[in-house]
Structure formats: structure tokens, C-alpha cells
MARVEX-648194 format. One record per residue (C-alpha): residue number from 1; residue in three letters; x, y, z. Coordinates in pm, 1 decimal. Each point is the difference from the previous one (the first is absolute). Example, Ala and Ser with C-alpha at 12.3 -4.5 7.8 and 13.67 -1.06 7.14 Angstrom:
REM MARVEX-648194
+------+------+----------+----------+----------+
: resi : resn :     east :    north :       up :
+------+------+----------+----------+----------+
:    1 :  Ala :   1230.0 :   -450.0 :    780.0 :
:    2 :  Ser :    137.0 :    344.0 :    -66.0 :
+------+------+----------+----------+----------+
***
This chain:
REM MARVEX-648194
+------+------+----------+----------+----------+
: resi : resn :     east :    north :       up :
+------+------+----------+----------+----------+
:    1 :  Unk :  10311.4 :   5779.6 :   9288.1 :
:    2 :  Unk :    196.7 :    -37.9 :    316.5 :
:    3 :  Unk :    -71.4 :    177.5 :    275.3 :
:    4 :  Unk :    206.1 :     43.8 :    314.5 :
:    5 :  Unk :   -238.2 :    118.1 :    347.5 :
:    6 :  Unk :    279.0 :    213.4 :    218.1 :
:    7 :  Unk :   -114.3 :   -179.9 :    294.2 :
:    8 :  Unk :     60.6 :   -230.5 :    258.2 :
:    9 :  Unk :   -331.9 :   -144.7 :    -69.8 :
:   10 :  Unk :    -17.5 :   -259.4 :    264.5 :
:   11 :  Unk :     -7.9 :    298.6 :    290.4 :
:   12 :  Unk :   -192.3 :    206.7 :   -217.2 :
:   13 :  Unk :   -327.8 :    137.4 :    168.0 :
:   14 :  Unk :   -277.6 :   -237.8 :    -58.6 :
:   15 :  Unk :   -174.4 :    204.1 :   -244.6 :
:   16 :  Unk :    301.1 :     38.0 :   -203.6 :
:   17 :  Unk :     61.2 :   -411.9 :     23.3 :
:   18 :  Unk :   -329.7 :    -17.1 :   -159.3 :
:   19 :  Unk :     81.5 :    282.9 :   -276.0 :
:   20 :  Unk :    279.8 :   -195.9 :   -130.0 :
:   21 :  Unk :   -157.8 :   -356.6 :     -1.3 :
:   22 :  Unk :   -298.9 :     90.5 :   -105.7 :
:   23 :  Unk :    157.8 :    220.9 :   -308.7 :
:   24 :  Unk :    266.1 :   -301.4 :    -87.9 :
:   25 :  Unk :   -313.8 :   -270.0 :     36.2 :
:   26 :  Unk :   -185.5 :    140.5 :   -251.5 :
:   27 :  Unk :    226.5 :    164.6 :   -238.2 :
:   28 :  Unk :     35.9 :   -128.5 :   -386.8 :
:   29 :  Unk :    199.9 :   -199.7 :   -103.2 :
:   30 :  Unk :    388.1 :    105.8 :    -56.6 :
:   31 :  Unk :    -12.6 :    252.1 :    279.2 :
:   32 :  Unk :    224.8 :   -123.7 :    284.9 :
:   33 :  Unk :     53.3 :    171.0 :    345.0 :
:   34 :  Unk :    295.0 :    -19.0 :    232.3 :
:   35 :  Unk :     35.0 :    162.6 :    363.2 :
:   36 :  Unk :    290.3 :      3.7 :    269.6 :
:   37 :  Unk :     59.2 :   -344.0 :    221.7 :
:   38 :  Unk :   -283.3 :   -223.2 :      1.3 :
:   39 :  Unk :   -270.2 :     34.6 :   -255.5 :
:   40 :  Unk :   -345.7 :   -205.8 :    -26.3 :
:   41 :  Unk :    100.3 :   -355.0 :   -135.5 :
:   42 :  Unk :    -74.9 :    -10.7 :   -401.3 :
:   43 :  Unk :   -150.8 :    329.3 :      7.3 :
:   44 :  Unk :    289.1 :    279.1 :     90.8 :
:   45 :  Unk :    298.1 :   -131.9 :     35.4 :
:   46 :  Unk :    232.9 :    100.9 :    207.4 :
:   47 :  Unk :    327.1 :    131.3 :    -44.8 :
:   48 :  Unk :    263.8 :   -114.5 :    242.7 :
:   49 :  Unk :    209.6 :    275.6 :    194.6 :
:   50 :  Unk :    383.5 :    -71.5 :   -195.1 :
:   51 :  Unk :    141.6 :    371.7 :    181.8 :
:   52 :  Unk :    381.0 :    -11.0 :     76.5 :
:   53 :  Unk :    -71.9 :    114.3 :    306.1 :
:   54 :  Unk :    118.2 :    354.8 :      5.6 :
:   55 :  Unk :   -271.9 :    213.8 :     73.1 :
:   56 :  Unk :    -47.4 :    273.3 :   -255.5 :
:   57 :  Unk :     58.3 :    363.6 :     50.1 :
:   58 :  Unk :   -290.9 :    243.3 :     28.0 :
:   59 :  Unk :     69.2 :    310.7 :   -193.4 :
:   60 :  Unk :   -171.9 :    294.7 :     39.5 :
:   61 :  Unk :     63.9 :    386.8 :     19.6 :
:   62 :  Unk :   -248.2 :     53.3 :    321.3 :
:   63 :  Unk :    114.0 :   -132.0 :    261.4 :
:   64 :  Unk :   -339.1 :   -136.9 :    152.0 :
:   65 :  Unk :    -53.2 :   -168.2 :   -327.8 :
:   66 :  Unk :    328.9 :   -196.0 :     26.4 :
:   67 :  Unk :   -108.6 :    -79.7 :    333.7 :
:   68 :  Unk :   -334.2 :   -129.5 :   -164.7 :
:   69 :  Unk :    167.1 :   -226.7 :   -280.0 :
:   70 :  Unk :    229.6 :   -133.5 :    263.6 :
:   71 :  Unk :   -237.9 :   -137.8 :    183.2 :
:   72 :  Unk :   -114.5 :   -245.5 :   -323.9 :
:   73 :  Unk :    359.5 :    -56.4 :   -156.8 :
:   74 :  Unk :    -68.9 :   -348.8 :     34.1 :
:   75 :  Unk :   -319.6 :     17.2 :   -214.0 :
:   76 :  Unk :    250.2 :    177.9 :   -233.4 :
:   77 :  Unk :    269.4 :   -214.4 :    -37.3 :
:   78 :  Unk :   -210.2 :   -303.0 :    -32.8 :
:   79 :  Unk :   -171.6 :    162.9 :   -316.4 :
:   80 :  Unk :    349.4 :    106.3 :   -104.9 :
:   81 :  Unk :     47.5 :   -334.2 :     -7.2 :
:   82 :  Unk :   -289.2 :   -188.5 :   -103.7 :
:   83 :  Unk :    -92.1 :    225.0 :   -333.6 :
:   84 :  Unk :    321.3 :    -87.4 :   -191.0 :
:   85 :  Unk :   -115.8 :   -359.4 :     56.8 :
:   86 :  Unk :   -287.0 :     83.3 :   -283.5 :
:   87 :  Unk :   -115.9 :    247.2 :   -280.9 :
:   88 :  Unk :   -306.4 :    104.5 :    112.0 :
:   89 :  Unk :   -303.4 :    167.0 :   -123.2 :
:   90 :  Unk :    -96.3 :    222.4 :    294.8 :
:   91 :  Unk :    115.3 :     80.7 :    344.0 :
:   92 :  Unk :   -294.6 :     61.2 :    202.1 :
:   93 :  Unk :     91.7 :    166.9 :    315.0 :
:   94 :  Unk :   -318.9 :     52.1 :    267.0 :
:   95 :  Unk :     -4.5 :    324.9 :    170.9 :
:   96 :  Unk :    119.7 :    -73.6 :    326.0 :
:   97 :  Unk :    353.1 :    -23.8 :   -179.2 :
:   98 :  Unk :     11.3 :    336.4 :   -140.1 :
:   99 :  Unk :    365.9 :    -24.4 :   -188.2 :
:  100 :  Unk :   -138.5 :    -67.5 :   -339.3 :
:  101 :  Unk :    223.7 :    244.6 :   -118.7 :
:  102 :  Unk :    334.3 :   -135.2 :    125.2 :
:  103 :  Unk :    -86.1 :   -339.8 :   -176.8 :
:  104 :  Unk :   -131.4 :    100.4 :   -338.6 :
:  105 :  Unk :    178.5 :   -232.0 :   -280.1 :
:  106 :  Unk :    -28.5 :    166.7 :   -306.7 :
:  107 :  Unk :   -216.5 :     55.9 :   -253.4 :
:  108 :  Unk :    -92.5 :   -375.2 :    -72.9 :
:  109 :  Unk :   -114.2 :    -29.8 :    320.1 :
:  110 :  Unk :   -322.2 :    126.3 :    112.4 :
:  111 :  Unk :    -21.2 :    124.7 :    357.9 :
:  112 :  Unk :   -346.6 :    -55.8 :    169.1 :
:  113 :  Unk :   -109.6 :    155.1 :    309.1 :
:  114 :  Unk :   -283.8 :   -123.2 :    202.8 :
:  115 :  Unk :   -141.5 :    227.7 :    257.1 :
:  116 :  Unk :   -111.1 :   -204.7 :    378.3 :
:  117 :  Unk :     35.8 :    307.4 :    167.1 :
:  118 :  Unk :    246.2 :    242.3 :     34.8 :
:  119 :  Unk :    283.0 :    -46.2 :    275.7 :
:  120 :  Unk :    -10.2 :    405.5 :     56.3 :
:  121 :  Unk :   -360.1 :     -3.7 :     23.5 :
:  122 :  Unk :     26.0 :   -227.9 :    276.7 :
:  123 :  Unk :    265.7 :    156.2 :    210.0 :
:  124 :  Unk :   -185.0 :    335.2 :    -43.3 :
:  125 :  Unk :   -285.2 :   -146.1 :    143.2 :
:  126 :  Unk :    151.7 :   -132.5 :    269.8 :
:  127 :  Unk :    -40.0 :      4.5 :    382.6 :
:  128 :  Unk :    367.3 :    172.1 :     36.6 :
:  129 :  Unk :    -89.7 :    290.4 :   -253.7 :
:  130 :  Unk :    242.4 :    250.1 :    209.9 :
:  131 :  Unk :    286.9 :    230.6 :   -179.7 :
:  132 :  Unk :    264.6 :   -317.9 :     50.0 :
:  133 :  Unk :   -193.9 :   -207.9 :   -261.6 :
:  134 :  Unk :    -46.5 :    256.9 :   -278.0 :
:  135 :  Unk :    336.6 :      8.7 :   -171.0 :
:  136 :  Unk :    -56.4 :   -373.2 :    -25.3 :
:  137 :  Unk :   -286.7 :      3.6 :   -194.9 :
:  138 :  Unk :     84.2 :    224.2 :   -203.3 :
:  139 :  Unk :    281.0 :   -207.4 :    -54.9 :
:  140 :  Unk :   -223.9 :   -264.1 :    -96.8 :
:  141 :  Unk :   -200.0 :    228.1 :   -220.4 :
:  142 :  Unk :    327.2 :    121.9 :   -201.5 :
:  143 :  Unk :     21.0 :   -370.0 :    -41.7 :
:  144 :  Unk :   -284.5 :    -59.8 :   -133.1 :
:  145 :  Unk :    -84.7 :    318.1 :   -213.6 :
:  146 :  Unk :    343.8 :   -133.1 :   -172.6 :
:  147 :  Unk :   -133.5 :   -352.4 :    -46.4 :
:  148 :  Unk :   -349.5 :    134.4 :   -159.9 :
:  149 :  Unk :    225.2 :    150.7 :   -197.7 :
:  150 :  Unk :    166.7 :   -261.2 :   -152.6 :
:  151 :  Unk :   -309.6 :   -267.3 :    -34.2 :
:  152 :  Unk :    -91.9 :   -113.9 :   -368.5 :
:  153 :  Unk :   -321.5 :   -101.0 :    157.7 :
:  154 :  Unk :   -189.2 :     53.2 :    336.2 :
:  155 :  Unk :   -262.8 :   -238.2 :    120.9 :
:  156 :  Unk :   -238.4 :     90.1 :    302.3 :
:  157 :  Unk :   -145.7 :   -258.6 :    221.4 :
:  158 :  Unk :   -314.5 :    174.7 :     55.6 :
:  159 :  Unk :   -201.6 :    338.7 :   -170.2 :
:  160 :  Unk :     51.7 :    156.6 :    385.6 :
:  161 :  Unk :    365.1 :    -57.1 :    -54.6 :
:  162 :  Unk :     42.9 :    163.9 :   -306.9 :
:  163 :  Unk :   -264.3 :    249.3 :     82.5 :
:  164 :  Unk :    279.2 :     75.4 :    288.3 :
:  165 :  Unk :    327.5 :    -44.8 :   -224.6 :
:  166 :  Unk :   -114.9 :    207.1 :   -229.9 :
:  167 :  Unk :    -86.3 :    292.8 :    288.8 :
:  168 :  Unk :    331.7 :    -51.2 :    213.7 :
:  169 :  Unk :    207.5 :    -12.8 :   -299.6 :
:  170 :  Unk :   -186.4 :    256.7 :   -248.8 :
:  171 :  Unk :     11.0 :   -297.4 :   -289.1 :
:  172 :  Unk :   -182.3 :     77.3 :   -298.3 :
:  173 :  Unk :     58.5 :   -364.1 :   -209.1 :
:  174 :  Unk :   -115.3 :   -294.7 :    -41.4 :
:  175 :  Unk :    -20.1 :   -232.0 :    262.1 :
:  176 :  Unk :   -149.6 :   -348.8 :    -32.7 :
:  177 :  Unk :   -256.3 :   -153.3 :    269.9 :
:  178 :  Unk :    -11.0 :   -380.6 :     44.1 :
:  179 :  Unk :   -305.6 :   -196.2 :     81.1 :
:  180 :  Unk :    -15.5 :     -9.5 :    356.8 :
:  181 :  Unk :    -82.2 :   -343.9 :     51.7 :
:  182 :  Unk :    342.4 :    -43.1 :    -99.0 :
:  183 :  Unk :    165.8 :     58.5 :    326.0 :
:  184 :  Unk :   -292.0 :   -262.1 :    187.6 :
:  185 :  Unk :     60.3 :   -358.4 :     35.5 :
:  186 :  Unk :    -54.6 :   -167.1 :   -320.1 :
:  187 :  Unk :   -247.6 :   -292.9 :     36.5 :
:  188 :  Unk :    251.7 :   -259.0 :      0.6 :
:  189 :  Unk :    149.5 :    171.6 :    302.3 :
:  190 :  Unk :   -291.4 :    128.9 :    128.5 :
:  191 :  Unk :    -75.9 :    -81.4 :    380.9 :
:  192 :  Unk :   -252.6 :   -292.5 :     45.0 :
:  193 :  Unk :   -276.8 :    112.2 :    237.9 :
:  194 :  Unk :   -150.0 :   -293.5 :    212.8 :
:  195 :  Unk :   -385.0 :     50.2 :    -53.0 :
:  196 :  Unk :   -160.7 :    122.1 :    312.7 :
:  197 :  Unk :   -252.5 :    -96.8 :    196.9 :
:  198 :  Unk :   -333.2 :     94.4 :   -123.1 :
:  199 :  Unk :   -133.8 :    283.7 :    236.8 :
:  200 :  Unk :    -74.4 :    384.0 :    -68.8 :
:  201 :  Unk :    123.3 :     84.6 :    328.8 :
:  202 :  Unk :    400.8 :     64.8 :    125.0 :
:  203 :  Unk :    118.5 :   -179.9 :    313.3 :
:  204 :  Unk :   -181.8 :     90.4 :    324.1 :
:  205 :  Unk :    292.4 :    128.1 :    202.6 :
:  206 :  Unk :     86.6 :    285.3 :    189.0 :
:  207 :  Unk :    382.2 :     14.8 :   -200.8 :
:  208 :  Unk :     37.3 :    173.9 :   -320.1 :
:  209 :  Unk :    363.7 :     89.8 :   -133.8 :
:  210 :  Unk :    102.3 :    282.2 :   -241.7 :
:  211 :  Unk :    262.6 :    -61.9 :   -189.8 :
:  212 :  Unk :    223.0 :    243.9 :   -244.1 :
:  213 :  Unk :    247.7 :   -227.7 :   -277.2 :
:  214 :  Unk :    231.7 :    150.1 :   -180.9 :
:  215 :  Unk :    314.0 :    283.4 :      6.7 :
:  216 :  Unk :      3.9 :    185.0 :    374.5 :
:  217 :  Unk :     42.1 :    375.6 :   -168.8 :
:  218 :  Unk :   -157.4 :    304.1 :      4.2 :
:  219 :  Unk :   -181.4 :    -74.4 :   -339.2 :
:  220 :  Unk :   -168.1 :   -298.9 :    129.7 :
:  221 :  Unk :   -162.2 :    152.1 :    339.3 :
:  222 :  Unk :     39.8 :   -319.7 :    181.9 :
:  223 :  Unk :    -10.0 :    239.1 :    316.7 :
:  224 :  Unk :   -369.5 :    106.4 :   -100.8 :
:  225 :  Unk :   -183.6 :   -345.4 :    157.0 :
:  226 :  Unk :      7.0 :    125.3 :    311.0 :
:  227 :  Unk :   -240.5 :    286.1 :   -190.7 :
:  228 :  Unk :   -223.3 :   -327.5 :   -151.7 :
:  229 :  Unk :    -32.9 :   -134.4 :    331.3 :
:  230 :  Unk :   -243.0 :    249.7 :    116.0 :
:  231 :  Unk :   -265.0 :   -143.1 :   -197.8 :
:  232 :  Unk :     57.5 :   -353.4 :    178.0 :
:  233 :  Unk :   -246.0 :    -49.6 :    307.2 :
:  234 :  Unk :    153.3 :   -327.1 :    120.4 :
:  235 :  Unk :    274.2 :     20.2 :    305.5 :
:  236 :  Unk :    235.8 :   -229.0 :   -124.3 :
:  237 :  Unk :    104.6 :    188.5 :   -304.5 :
:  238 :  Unk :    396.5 :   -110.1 :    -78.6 :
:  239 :  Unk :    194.3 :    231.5 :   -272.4 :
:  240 :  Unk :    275.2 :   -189.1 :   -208.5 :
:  241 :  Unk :    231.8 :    144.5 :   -265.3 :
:  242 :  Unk :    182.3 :   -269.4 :   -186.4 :
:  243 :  Unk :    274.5 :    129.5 :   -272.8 :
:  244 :  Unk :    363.4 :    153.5 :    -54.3 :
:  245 :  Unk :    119.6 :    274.6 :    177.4 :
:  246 :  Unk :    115.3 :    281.2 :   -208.1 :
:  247 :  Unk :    336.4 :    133.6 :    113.3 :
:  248 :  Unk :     88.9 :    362.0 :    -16.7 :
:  249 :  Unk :    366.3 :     -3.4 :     62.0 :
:  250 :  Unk :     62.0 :    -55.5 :    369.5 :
:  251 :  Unk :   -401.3 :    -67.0 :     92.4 :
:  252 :  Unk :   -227.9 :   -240.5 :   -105.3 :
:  253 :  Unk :   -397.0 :     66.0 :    -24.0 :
:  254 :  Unk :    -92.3 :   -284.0 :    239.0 :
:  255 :  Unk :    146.8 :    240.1 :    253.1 :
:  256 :  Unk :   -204.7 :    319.9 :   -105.8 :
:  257 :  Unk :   -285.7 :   -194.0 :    -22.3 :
:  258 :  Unk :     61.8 :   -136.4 :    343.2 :
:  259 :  Unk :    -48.1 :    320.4 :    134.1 :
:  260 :  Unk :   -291.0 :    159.4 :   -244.2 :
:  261 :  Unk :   -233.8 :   -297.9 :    122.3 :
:  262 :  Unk :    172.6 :   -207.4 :    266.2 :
:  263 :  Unk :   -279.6 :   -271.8 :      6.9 :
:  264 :  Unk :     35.0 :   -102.7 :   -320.1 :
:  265 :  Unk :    226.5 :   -313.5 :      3.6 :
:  266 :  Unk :    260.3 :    -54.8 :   -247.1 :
:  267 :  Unk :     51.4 :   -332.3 :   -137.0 :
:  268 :  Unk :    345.6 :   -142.0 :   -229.2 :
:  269 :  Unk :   -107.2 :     -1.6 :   -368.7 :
:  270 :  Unk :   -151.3 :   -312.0 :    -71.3 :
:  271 :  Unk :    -68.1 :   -147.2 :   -335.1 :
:  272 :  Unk :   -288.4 :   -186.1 :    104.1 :
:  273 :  Unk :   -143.0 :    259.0 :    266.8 :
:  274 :  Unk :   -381.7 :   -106.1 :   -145.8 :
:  275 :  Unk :     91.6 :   -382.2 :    169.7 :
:  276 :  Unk :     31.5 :    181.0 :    358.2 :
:  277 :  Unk :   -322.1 :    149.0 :     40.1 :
:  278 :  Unk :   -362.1 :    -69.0 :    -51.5 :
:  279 :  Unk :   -193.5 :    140.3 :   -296.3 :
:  280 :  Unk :   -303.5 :    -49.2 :    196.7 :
:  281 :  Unk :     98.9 :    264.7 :    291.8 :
:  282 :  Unk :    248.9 :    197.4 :   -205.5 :
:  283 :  Unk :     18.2 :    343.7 :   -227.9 :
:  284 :  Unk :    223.8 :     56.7 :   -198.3 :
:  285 :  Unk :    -19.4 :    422.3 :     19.7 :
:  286 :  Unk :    274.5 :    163.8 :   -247.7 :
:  287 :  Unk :    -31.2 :    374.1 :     85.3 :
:  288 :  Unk :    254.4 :    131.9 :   -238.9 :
:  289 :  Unk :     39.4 :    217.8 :   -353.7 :
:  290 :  Unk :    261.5 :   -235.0 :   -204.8 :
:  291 :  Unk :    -44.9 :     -8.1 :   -337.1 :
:  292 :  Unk :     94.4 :   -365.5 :    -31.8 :
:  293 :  Unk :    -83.8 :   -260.8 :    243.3 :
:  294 :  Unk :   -221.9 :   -285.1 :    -73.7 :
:  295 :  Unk :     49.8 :   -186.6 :    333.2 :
:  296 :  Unk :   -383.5 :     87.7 :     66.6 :
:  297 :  Unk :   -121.9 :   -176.5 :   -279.4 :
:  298 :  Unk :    300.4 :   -315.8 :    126.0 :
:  299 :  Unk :   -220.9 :    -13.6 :    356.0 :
:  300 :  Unk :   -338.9 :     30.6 :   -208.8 :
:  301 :  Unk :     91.2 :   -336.3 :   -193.1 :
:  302 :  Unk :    119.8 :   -173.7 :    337.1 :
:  303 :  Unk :   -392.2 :     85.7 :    150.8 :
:  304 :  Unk :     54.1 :    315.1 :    276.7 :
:  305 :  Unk :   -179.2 :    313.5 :      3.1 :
:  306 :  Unk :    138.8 :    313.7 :   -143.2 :
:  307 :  Unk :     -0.7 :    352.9 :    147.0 :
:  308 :  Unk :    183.5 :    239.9 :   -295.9 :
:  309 :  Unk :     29.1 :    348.4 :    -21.0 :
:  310 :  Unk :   -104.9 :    222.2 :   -287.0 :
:  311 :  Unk :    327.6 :    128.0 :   -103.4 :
:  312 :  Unk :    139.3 :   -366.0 :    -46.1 :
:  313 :  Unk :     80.7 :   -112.6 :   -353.8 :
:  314 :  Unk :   -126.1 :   -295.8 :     -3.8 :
:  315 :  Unk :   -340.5 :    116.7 :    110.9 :
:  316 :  Unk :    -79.1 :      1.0 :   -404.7 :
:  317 :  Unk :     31.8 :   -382.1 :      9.5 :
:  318 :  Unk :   -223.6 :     -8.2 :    252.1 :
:  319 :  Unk :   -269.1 :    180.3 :   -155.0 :
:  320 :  Unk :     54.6 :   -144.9 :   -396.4 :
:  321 :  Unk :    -43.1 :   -344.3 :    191.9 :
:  322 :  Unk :   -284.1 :     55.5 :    199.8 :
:  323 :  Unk :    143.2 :    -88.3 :    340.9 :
:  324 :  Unk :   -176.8 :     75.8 :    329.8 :
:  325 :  Unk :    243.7 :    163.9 :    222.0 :
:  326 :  Unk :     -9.9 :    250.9 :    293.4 :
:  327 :  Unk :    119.4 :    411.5 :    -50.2 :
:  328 :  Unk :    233.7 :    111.9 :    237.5 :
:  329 :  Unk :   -159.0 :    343.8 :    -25.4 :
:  330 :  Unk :   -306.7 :   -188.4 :    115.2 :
:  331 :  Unk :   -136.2 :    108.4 :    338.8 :
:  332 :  Unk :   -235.5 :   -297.7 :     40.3 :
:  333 :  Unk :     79.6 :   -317.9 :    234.8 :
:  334 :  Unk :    248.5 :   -190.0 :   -176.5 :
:  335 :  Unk :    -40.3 :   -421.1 :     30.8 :
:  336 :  Unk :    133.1 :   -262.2 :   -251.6 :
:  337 :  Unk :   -226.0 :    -88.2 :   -280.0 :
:  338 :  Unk :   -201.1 :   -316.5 :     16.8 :
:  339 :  Unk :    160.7 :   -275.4 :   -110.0 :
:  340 :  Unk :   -242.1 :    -51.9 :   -323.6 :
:  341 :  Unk :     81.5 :    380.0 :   -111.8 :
:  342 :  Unk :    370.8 :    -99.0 :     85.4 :
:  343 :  Unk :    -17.3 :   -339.7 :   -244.1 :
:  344 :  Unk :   -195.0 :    245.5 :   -256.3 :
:  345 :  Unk :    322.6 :    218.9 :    -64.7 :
:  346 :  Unk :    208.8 :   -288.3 :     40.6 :
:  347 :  Unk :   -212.8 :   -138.4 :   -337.0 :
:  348 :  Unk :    -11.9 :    408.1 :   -199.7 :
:  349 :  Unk :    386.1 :      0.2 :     72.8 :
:  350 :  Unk :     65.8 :   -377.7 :   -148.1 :
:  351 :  Unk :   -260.8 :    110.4 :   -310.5 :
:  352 :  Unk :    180.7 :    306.8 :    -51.1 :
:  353 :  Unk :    361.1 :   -182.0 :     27.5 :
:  354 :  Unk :   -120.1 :   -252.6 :   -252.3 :
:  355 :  Unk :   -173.1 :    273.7 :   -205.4 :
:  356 :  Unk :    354.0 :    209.6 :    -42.6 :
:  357 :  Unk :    225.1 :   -264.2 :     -5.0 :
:  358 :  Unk :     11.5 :    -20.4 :   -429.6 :
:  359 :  Unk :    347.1 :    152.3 :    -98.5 :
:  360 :  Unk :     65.8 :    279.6 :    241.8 :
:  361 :  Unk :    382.5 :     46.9 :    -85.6 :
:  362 :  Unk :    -81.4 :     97.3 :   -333.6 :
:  363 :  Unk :   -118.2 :    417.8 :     56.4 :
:  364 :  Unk :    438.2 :    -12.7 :    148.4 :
:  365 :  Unk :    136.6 :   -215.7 :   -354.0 :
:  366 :  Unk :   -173.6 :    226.0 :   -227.5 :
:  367 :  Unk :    185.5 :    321.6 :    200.9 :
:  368 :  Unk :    348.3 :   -196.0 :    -62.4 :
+------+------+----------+----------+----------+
***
């Protein structure tokens, strides 16, 4: 079975890197995957981009959706021309593209749909939710109604995300739910944690940074630790956001969140934000309600306290694990965990890794 991953998966989101590799490391024998540009060496290979050049057209009756499948008609034409290049098996197109109904091949080909979150959702949610931005998601949502539509098979990277497909879209059928281990770093890749120094107590210091990681959107609350740092007694308190800004047409959410909570500071995306501040004097507080984000669980296995709200949905991970981590609904003083409770999770999350790692692609290959 050959199966081609509609993505650029080198500048996929992190999670999603992980989805793929993980999937591809551990899948049977005579199952192949394939992905746009570069892929991960011996694993998924990647196909290389052989368009002529001229961009393809976006067609669409609406108007806002032509203006919406404009603004990826270079994803477009490089699928246009990479899928002729091979027959395969499935096209598996994640959410966040939702034109799964524009590139259906025919009945050989299975279409698979895997849900990280719904681009509609998002922009709903979002800090610039006035009567400008509505015809534009519900652009997206025509979009992606017609794309659930067309899916032989739709995967969910979480139960909270289908628990919330299944609401937004009114979907009554089947829907298939990974392990969730698969989007975490597999152990080969996992991050090596130095062992630390053998004390129950944190750093004696008067600093302490909160930090938010991950998308700056309305869904993600990364406005909501200046709320968290009530429950800080220290005076040198700093508040950090590190991640993507989500742009809503002419404004970005850096901006907005610039003026919810000017003294939080905004930092460039970085890859390796957990190498730029201390674990020892750090919390890592994520405040919002996604339904798929497992960067938490990232900072838990790179040794820094977590601060997670309720509605997140990786809070079940959490919990199944048996990690120690601080509630954001919490009205208690909030201070990082010692360092022994922080090398503790550090050794649940490795067990549970190694514990979940025995042929996780196979709930998908027995869908297809």
C-alpha cells in the first residue's frame, strides 16, 4: 500500500512531524508513505516539486472561497503534479487543507481525512471575531463540510477532537482515534534530559518566567497568563509567548494580543524555545481549550513545570500517565515542581512512550 501525506511535511506543525514519522516507523511491511518536498530519509520519502510553473486556477462559485483556494494554488499545483508521478493507495489530506473534495481520484483511491483541528474553528475563535471575518469562515466551513463529504475515511487525533467534529459538523459515522502517543517524540527522537542535580528544592531566586508555546489564537488563550500570574508572589515575574501568529486577513494575533495583555512579550517561533529558558525557574502555563495540542506533554519530557487548563485535550494524557502538573483553574500559589517530581514525569512519560510504542499505525491500515 502506498500512501501519499498531502503535506509539506518538513513545515508541518511539530505534532504533525511526529504523526507521520512515527506512523511510517512502525508500519508493516509493504506500506510505503510519500509527502510533498523533503520527507524523513528512508522513512517517507519525499516527492520532489516537478510543477511547470503556472500556478493553477482556483475555481469556485463563492467568491470568498476562490479567494480561499487562491491563497494555496501552489499546494495545488504541486499535488497536481506530484500524484501522476505514482498510483497510490490513499491520499491523506490533514484538516488544515480542507479541499479533499477538489482532489478526490476515483474510486481506487481512498481519500483519508485526518482531523488537527479545524481551520474555521480557529478563525471563529479568534481575537478579530467582528462581522468582517464571518463570511470567511464560513467560507472555510463550506470548504470543509464539502471535504467531510467526500472522505473514504476520517481519522481524529484525539477523543476531544472528534468529540468536537462530530458536534460542529453533526457527523454521525465512524471516525477512527489513533493512539496518542503517536503524535510524541518517538524514543529514538525523544529529547535527552541531562540528569539533574539531586535536590527536592527549585532554584532560590527571586525570577520565575511563564511561558505559553504554541499557535497565538483565540483557541489557545495565550493572553490568559497575565490571569496565572496572580497566583505568583515573587516581583520579578516575566510573561513569554513563543509561537506563530495567526493571521486574519490584514491583522495578525501578535497585534491583538499586544493590546489584550501588553506585558506579555512576544518572542519569533523558535524550534528549540525549551534551550532558552530554565526549567528550574520556568512554567510552562497553556490556558487554552484545543482539542489537539500535545506541546505540554513536549515541555514535560524536556523537565519544566506545567500549568494546563481543564478544557485542554491533552489534559487526558496527563491524567492516564500520572503526571504532576499545576490547574490553571487553581487558585493556590503557583511555583515549579521540585526537580525530583519534575525527573518523576520525565520517567511515567518515557515508560508510557515505551509502553505504546508496539505497532500504532495499524488501528489506520485496518480502516484502508
Amino acid at each position: 500500500m502506498h500512501v501519499l501525506i498531502a503535506d509539506y511535511c518538513f513545515v508541518a506543525p511539530e505534532i504533525t512531524r511526529h504523526f507521520y514519522l512515527n506512523r511510517a516507523q512502525a508500519t508493516p511491511s509493504g506500506q510505503t508513505y510519500s509527502c510533498f518536498g523533503s520527507g524523513f530519509e528512508g522513512v517517507v520519502r519525499g516527492i520532489p516539486n516537478t510543477q511547470s510553473g503556472s500556478r493553477c486556477t482556483a475555481s469556485a462559485e463563492n467568491v470568498v472561497e476562490r479567494t480561499i483556494l487562491t491563497q494555496y494554488a501552489e499546494w495545488f499545483e504541486h499535488l497536481r503534479s506530484s500524484v501522476p508521478l505514482d498510483d497510490f493507495d490513499v491520499i491523506e489530506v490533514p484538516s488544515y487543507y480542507p479541499f479533499a473534495h477538489l482532489i478526490k481520484k476515483g474510486p481506487r483511491t481512498r481519500l483519508r481525512l485526518v482531523l488537527h483541528g479545524m481551520n474555521s474553528h480557529l478563525l471563529a475563535a479568534g481575537y478579530e471575531n467582528h462581522a468582517t471575518l464571518f463570511e470567511y469562515v464560513r467560507g472555510w466551513q463550506r470548504l470543509e463540510v464539502a471535504s467531510v463529504a467526500s472522505a473514504d475515511e476520517i481519522v481524529a487525533a484525539s477523543l476531544a477532537e472528534k468529540a468536537s467534529f462530530e458536534e460542529q459538523f453533526g457527523y454521525s459515522g465512524d471516525v477512527t482515534v489513533p493512539s496518542p502517543f503517536l503524535f510524541l517524540p518517538s524514543l529514538a527522537s525523544a529529547p535527552r534530559i541531562e540528569p539533574l542535580a539531586a535536590t527536592n528544592s527549585v532554584q532560590q531566586t527571586d525570577a520565575l518566567n511563564l511561558i505559553y508555546v504554541g499557535p497565538l489564537d483565540g483557541v489557545h488563550e495565550p493572553h490568559r497568563l497575565s490571569e496565572v500570574r496572580r497566583r505568583v508572589s515573587r516581583h520579578n515575574v516575566n510573561l513569554k509567548a513563543y509561537g506563530p501568529s495567526l493571521k486574519f486577513r490584514a491583522n495578525e494575533s501578535s497585534s491583538i494580543i499586544r493590546t489584550i495583555a501588553p506585558e506579555i512579550e512576544i518572542s519569533q517561533s523558535s524550534a528549540t524555545w525549551w534551550e532558552l529558558e530554565d526549567p528550574d525557574i520556568t512554567i510552562v502555563v497553556y490556558p487554552g481549550r484545543a482539542t489537539v495540542n500535545w506541546l505540554p506533554l513536549h515541555a514535560v519530557m524536556r523537565g519544566y513545570t506545567v500549568c494546563l487548563s481543564d478544557r485542554a485535550g491533552c489534559k487526558q494524557m496527563f491524567d492516564d500517565c500520572g503526571l504532576e502538573y499545576a490547574r490553571v483553574e487553581d487558585t493556590t500559589a503557583l511555583e515549579p515542581l521540585p526537580r525530583a517530581v519534575r525527573l518523576e514525569n520525565i520517567g511515567r512519560m518515557l515508560s508510557a512512550l515505551r509502553s505504546n510504542v508496539a505497532s500504532p499505525s495499524a488501528e489506520l491500515g485496518e480502516h484502508a
